[in-house]
Each structure stands twice: as structure tokens, then as C-alpha cells.
TIZARO-857888 format. One line per field, with one value per residue: residue number from 1; y, z, x of N, C-alpha, C, O, CB in turn. Coordinates in Angstrom, 2 decimals. Atoms other than C-alpha are relative to their C-alpha. Glycine has a CB too. Layout:
N
nr [NUM; ...];
n_north [Y; ...];
n_up [Z; ...];
n_east [X; ...];
ca_north [Y; ...];
ca_up [Z; ...];
ca_east [X; ...];
c_north [Y; ...];
c_up [Z; ...];
c_east [X; ...];
o_north [Y; ...];
o_up [Z; ...];
o_east [X; ...];
cb_north [Y; ...];
cb_up [Z; ...];
cb_east [X; ...];
END
This chain:
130
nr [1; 2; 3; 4; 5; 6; 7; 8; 9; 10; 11; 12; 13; 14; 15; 16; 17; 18; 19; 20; 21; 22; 23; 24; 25; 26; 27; 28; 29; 30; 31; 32; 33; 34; 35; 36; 37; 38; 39; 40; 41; 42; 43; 44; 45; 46; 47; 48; 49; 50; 51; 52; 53; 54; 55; 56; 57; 58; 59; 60; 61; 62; 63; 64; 65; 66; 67; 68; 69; 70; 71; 72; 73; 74; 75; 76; 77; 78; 79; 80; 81; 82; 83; 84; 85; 86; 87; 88; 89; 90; 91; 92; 93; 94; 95; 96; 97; 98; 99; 100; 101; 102; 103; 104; 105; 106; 107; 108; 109; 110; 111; 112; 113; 114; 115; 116; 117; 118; 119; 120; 121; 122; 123; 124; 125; 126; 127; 128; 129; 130];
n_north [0.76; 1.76; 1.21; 1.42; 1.03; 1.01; 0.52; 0.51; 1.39; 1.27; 0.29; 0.32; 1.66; 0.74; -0.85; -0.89; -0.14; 0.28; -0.77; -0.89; 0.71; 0.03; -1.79; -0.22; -1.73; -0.40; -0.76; 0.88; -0.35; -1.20; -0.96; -1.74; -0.25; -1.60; -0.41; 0.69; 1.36; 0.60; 0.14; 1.12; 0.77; 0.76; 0.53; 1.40; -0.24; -1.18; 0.33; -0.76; -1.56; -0.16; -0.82; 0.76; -0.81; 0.33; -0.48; 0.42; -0.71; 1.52; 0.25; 0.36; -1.14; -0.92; -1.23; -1.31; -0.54; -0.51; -0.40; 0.73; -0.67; 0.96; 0.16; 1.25; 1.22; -0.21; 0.38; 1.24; 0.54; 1.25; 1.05; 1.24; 0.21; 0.68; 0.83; 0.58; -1.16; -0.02; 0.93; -0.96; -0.74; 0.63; -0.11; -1.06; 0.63; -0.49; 0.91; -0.31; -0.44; -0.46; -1.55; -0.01; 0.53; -0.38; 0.16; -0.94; -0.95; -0.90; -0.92; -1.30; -0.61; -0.84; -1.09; -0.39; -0.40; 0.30; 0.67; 1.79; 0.24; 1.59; 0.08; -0.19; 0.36; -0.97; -0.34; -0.98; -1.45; -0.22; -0.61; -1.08; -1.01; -0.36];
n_up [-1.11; -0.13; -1.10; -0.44; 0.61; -0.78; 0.47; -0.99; 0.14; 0.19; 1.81; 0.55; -0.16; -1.05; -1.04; -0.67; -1.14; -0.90; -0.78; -1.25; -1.39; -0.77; -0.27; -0.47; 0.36; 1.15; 1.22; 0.33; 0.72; -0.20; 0.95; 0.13; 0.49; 0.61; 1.01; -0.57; 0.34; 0.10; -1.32; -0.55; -1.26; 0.42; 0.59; 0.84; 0.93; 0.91; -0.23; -1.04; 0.80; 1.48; -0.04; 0.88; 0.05; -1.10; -0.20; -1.41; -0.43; 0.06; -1.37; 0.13; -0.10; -0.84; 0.65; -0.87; 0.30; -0.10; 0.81; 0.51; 0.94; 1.32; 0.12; -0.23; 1.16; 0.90; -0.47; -0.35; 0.15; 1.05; -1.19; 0.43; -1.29; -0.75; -0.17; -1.39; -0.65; -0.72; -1.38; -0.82; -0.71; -0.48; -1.46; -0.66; 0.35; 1.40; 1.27; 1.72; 1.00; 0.93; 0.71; 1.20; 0.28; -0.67; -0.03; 0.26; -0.81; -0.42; 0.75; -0.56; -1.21; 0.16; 0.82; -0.79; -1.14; -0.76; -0.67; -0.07; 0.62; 0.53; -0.94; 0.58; 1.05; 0.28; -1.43; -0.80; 0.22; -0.17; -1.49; -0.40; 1.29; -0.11];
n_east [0.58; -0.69; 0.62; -0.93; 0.75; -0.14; 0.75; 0.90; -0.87; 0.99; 0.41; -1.08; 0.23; -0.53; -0.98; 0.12; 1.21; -0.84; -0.52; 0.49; 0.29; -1.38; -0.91; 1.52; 0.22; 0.63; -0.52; -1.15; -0.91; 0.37; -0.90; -0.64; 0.37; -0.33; 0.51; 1.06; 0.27; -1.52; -0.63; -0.95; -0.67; -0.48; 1.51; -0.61; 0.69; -0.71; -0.87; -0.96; 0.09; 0.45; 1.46; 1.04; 1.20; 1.00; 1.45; -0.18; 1.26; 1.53; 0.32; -1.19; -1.10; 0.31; -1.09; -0.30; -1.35; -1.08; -0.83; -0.47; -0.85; -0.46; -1.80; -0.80; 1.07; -0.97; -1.01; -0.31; 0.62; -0.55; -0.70; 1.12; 0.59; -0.37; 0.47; -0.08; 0.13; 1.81; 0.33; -0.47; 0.77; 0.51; -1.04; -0.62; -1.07; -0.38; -0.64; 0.60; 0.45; -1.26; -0.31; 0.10; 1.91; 1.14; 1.93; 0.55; -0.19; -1.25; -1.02; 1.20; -0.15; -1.52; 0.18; 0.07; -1.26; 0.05; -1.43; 0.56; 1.42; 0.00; 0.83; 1.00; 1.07; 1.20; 0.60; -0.68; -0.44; 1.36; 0.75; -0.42; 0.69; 1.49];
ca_north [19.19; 15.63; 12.86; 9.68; 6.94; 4.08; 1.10; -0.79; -4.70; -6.46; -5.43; -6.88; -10.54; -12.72; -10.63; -7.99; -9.39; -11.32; -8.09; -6.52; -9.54; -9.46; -5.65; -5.76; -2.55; -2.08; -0.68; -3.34; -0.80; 2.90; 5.66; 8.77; 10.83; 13.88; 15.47; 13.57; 10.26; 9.73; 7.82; 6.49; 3.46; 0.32; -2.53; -6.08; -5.98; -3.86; -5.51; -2.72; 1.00; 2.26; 5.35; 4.38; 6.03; 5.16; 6.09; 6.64; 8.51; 4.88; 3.27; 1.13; 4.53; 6.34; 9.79; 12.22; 15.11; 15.65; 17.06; 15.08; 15.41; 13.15; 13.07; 9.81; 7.71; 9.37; 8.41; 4.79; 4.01; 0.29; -1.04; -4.57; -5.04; -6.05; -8.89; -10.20; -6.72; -6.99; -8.58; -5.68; -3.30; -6.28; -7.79; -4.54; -5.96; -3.97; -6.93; -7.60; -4.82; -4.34; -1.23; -2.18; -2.95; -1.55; -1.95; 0.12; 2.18; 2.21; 4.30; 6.44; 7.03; 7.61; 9.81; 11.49; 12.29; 9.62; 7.97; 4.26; 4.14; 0.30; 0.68; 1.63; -0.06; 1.38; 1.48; 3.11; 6.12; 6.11; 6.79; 9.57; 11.64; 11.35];
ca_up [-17.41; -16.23; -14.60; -12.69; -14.50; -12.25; -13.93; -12.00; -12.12; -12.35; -16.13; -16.70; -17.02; -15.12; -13.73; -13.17; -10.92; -9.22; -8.46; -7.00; -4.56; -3.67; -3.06; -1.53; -3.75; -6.77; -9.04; -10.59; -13.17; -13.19; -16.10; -16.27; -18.37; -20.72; -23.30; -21.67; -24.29; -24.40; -21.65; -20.04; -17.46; -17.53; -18.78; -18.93; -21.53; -23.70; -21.98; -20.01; -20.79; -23.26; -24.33; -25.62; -26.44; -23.79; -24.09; -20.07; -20.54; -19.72; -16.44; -16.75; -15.07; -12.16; -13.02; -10.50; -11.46; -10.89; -11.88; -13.63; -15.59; -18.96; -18.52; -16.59; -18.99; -21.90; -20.14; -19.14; -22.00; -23.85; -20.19; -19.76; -16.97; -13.65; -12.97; -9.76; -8.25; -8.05; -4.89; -3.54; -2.50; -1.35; 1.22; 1.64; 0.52; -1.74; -2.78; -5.09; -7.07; -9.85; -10.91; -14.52; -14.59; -13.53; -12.33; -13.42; -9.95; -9.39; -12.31; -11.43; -8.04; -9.33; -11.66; -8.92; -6.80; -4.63; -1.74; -2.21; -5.21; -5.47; -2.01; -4.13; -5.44; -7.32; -4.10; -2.30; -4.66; -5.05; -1.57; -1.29; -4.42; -3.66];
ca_east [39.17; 40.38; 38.80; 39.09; 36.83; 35.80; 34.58; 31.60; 33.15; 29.77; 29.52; 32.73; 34.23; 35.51; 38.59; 36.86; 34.12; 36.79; 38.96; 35.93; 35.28; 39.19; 39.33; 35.61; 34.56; 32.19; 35.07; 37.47; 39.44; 39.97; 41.03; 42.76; 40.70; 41.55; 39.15; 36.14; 36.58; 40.84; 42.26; 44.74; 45.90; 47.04; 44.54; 45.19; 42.98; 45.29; 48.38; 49.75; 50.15; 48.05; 45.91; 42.72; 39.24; 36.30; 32.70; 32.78; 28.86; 26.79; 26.09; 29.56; 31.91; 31.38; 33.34; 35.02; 36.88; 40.51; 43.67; 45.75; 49.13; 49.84; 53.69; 53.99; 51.32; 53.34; 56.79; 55.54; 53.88; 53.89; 55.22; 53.33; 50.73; 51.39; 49.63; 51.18; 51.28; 47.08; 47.92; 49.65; 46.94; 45.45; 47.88; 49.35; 52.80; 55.14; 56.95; 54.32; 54.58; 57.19; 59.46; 58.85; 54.83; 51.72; 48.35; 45.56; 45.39; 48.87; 50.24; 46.81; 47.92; 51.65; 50.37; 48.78; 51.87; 50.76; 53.18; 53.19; 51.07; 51.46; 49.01; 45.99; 43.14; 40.36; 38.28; 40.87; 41.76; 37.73; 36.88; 39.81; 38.80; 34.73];
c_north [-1.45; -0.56; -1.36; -0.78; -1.23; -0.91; -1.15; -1.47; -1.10; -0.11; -0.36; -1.34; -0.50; 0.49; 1.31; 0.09; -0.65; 1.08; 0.71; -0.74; 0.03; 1.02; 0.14; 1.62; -0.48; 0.25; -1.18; 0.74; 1.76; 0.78; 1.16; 0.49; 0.98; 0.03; -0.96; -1.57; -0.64; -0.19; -0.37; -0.46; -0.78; -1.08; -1.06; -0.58; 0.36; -0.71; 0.95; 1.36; 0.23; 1.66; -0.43; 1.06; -0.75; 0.80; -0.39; 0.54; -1.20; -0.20; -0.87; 0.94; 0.23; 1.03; 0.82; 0.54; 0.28; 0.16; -0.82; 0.10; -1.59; -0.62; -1.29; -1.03; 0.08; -0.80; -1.73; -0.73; -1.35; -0.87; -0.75; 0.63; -0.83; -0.97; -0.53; 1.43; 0.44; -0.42; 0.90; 0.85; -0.61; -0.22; 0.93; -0.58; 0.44; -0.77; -0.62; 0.68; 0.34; 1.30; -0.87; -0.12; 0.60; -0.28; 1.19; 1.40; 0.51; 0.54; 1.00; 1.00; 0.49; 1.06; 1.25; 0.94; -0.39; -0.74; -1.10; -0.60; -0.90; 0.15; 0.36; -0.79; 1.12; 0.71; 1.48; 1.84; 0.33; 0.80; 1.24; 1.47; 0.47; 0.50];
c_up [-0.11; 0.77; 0.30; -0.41; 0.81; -0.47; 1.18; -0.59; -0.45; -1.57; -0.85; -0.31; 1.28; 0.98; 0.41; 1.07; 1.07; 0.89; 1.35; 1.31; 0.87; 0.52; 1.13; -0.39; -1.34; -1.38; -0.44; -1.06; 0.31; -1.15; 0.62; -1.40; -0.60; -1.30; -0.50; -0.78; 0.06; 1.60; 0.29; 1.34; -0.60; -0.26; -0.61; -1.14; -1.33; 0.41; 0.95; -0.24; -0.64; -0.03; -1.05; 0.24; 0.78; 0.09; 1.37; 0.03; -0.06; 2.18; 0.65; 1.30; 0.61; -0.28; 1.01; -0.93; 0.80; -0.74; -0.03; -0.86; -1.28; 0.29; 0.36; -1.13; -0.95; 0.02; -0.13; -1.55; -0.74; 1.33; 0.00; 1.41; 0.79; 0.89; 1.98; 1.13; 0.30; 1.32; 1.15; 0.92; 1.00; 1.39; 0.47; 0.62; -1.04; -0.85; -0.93; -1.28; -0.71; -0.25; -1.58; -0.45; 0.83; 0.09; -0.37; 1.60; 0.72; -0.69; 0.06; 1.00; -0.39; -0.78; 0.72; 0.84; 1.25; 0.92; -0.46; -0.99; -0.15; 1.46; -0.54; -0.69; -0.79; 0.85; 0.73; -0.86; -0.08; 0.90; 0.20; -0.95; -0.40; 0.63];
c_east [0.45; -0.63; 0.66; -1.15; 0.16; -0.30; -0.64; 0.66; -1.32; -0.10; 0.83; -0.15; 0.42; 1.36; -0.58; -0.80; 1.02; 1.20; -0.88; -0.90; 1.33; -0.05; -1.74; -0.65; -0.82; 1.04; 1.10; 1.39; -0.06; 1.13; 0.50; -0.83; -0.30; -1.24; -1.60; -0.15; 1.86; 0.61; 0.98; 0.26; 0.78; -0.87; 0.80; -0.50; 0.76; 1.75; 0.88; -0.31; -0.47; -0.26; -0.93; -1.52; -1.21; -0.95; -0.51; -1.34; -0.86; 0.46; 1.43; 0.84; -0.94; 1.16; -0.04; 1.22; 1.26; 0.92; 1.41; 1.08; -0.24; 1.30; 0.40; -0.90; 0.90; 1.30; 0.01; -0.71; 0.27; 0.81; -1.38; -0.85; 0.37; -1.00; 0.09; -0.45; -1.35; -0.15; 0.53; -0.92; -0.69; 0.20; 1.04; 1.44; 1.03; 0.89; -0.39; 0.26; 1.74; -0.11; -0.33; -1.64; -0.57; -1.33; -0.83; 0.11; 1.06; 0.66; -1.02; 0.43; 1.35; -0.39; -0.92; 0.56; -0.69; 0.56; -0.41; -0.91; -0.28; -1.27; -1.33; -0.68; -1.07; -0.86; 0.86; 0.21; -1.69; -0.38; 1.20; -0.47; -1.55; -0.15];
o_north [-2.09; -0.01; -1.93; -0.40; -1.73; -0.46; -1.68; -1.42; -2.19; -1.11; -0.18; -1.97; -0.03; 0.10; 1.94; 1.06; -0.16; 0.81; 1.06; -0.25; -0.02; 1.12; 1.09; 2.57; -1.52; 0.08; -1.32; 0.17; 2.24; 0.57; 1.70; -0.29; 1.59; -1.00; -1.26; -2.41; -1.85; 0.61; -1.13; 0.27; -0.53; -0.65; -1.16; -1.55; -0.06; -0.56; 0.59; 1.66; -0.37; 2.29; -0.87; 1.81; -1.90; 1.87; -1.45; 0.56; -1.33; 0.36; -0.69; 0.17; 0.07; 0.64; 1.30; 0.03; 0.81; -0.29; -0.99; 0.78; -2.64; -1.84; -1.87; -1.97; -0.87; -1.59; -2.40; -1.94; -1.40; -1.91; -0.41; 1.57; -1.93; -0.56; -0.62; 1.39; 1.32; -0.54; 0.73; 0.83; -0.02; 0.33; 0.67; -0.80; -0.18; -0.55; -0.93; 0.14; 0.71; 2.06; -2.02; -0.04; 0.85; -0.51; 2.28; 2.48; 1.49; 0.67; 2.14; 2.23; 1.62; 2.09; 2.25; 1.96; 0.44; -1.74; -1.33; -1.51; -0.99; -0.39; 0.19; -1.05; 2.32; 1.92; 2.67; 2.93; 1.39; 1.92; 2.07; 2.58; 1.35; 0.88];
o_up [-1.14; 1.84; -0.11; 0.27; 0.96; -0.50; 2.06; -1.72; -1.02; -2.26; -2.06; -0.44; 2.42; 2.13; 1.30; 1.82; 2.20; 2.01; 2.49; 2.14; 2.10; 1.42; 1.90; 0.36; -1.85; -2.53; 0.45; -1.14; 0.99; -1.28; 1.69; -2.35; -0.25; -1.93; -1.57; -0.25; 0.18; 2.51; -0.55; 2.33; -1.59; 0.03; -1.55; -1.62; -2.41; -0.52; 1.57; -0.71; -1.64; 1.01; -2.17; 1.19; 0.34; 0.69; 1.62; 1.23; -0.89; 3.08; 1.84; 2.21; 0.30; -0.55; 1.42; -1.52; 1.89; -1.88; 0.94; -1.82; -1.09; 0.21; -0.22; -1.70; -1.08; -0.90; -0.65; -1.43; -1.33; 1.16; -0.42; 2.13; 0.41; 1.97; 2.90; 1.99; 1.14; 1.93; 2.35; 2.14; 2.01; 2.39; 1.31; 1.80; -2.10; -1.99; -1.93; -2.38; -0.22; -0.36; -1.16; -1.62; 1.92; -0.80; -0.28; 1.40; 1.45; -0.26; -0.19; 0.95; -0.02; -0.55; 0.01; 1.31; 2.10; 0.26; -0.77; -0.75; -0.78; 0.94; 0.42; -1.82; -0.53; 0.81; 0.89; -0.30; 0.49; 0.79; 0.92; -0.59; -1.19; 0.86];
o_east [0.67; -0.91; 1.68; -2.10; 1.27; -1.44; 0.04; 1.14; -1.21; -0.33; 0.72; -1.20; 0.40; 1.54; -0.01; -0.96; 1.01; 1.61; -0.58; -1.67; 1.28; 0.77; -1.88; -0.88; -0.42; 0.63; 1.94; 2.48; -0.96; 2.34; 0.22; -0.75; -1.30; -1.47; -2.12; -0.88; 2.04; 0.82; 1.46; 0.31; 1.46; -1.98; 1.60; 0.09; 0.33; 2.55; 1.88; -1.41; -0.05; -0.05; -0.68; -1.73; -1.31; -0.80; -1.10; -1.64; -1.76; 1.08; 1.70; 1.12; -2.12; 2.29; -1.10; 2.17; 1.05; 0.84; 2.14; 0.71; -0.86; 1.48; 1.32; -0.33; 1.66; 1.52; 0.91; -0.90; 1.35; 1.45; -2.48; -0.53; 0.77; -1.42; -0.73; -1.32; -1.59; -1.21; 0.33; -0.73; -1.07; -0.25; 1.90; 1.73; 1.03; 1.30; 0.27; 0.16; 2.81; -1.08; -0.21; -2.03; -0.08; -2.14; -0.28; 0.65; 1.18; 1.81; -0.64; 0.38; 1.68; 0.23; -1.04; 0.07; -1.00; 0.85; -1.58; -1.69; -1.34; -2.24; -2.08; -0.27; -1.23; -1.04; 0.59; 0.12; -1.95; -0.87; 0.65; -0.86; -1.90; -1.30];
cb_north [0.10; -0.34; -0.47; -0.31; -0.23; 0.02; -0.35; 0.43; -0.53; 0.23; 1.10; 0.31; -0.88; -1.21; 0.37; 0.68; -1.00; -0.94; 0.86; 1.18; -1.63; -0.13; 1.82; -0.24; 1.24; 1.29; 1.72; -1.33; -0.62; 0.38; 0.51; 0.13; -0.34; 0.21; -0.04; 1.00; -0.07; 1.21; -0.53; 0.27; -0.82; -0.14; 1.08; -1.14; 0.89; 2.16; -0.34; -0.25; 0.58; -1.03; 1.61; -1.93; 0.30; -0.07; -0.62; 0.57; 1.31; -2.69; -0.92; 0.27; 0.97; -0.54; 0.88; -0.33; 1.02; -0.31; 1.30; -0.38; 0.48; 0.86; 1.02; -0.56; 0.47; 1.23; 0.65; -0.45; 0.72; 0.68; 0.75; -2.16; -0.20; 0.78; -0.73; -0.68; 0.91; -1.08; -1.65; 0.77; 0.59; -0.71; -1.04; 0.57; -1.04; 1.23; -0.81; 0.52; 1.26; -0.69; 0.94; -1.05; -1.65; 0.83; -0.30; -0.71; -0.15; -0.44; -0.44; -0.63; -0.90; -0.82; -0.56; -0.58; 1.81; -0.05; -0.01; -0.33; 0.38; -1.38; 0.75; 0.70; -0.98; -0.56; -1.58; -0.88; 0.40; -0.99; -1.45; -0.31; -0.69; -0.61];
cb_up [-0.01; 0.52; -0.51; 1.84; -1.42; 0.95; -1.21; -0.08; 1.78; 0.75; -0.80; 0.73; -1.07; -0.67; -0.66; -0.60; -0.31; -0.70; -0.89; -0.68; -0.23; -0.65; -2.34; 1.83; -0.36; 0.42; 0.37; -0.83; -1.53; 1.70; -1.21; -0.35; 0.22; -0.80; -0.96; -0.17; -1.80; -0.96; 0.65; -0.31; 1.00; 0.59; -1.17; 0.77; 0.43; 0.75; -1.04; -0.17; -0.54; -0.43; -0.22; 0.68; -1.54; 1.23; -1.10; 1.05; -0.95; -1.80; 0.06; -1.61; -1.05; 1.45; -1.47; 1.81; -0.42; 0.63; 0.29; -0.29; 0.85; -1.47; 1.05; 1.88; -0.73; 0.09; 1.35; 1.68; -0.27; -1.63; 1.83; 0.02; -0.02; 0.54; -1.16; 0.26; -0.68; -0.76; 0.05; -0.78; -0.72; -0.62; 0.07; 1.14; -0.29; 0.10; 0.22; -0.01; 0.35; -1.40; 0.31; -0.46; 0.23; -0.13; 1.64; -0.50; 0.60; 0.57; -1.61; 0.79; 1.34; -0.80; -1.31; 0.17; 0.09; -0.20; 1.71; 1.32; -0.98; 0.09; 1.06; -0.49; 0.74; -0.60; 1.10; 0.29; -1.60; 0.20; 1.70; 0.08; -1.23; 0.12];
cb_east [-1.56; 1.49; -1.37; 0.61; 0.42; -0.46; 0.60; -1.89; 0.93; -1.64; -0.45; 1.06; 0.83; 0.27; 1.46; -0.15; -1.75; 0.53; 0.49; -1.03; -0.49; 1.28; 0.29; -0.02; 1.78; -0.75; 0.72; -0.79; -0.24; 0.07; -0.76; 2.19; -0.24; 2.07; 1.26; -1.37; -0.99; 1.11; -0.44; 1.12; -0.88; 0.89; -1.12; -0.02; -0.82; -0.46; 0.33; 1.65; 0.69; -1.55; 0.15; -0.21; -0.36; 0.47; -0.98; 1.28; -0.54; 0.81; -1.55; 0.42; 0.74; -0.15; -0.38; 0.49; -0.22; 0.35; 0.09; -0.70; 1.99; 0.19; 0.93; -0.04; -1.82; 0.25; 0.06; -0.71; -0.61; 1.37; 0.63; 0.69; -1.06; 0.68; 0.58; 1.83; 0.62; -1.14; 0.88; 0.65; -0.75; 0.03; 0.81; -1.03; -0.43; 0.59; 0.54; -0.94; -1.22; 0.13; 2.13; 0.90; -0.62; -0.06; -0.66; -1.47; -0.62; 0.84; 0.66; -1.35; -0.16; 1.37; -0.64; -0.11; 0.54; -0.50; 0.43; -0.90; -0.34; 2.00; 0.42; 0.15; -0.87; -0.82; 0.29; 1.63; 1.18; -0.61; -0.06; 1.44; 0.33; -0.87];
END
């Protein structure tokens, strides 16, 4: 079983309450989530690519299931975070977003097999997957 891990932005810091006034949504980050605690995105936190362990059972994570491969996390992993490319989903602009870096919901949505995944915020893959 795999999930999509949302994290609520208010219990964050300061970037994360600020993504979820830019994006106008509750969720500022979002995992990929195998074997209900090992995850993976991207996490400026962590610098980019990672997998990392996440106790997603608190009030923090809203959790939907879906199905999910490993292969591109695996593939990308140790690429930095894309910083500027937060602005992409935003102004719905793909010259924001870099081939070499990612945001947390756009190596989600690529990992997905979603068109355009640089067009995704948290919000957005949120509301298609609830």
C-alpha cells in the first residue's frame, strides 16, 4: 500500500505557512509514502531528493491512498531542490521550473505519470486524489 502524505503548513515554519498563503491551500509539502513510515519527495529541508522516515500518524498529515512507483525517487535521487520553480504552480509558468531540480509536488506528480507535473501544488494534486 502507498500513500500521498499532505503536510498541514500551519504546524510548520516560516516557509511553510508562507507556501500555504501563496498557493491558498492548507497543505504546504507532500510525501510519497511506502511501508506506511518511509518516504519520499523533495524537501528543502533535506535539500532536494531524499528518502526519509516520517511518523505521518499525528494531526501534522492528511493521508490518501494511491499507487505509486519508487523508480523515479530512486532515479532522481540526491538532485537539489527547486526553489525558484515554487513559483511555477503558482503563476502557471513553466519557465520556472528546472530539468535538474524539484519541488516537493512536482516529482510527486511526475512520479505519478502526470502531464506538466511542474503545474502542481500540494493543493492541486490534493483536490484530484480526494
Amino acid at each position: 500500500m502507498t500513500n500521498l502524505a499532505f503536510y498541514r503548513g500551519k504546524y510548520g515554519n516560516f516557509w511553510d505557512k508562507f507556501i500555504c498563503l501563496v498557493t491558498r491551500s492548507e497543505f504546504s509539502h507532500v510525501e510519497a509514502v511506502f511501508d506506511n513510515t518511509r518516504c519520499w519527495s523533495s524537501s528543502p529541508r533535506d535539500g532536494g531528493v531524499r528518502q526519509t522516515y516520517i511518523n505521518i500518524a499525528s494531526k501534522h498529515w492528511k493521508i490518501i491512498p494511491v499507487d505509486i512507483s519508487e523508480q523515479l525517487f530512486l532515479q532522481e535521487k540526491g538532485k537539489k531542490y527547486d526553489w525558484i520553480g515554487l513559483a511555477a504552480p503558482v503563476l502557471k509558468l513553466k519557465f520556472f521550473s528546472s530539468k535538474s531540480k524539484w519541488f516537493c509536488s512536482e516529482i510527486i506528480a511526475e512520479a505519478l505519470g502526470l502531464k506538466d507535473s511542474w503545474k502542481y501544488s500540494p493543493e492541486d494534486l490534493y483536490k484530484r486524489y480526494s
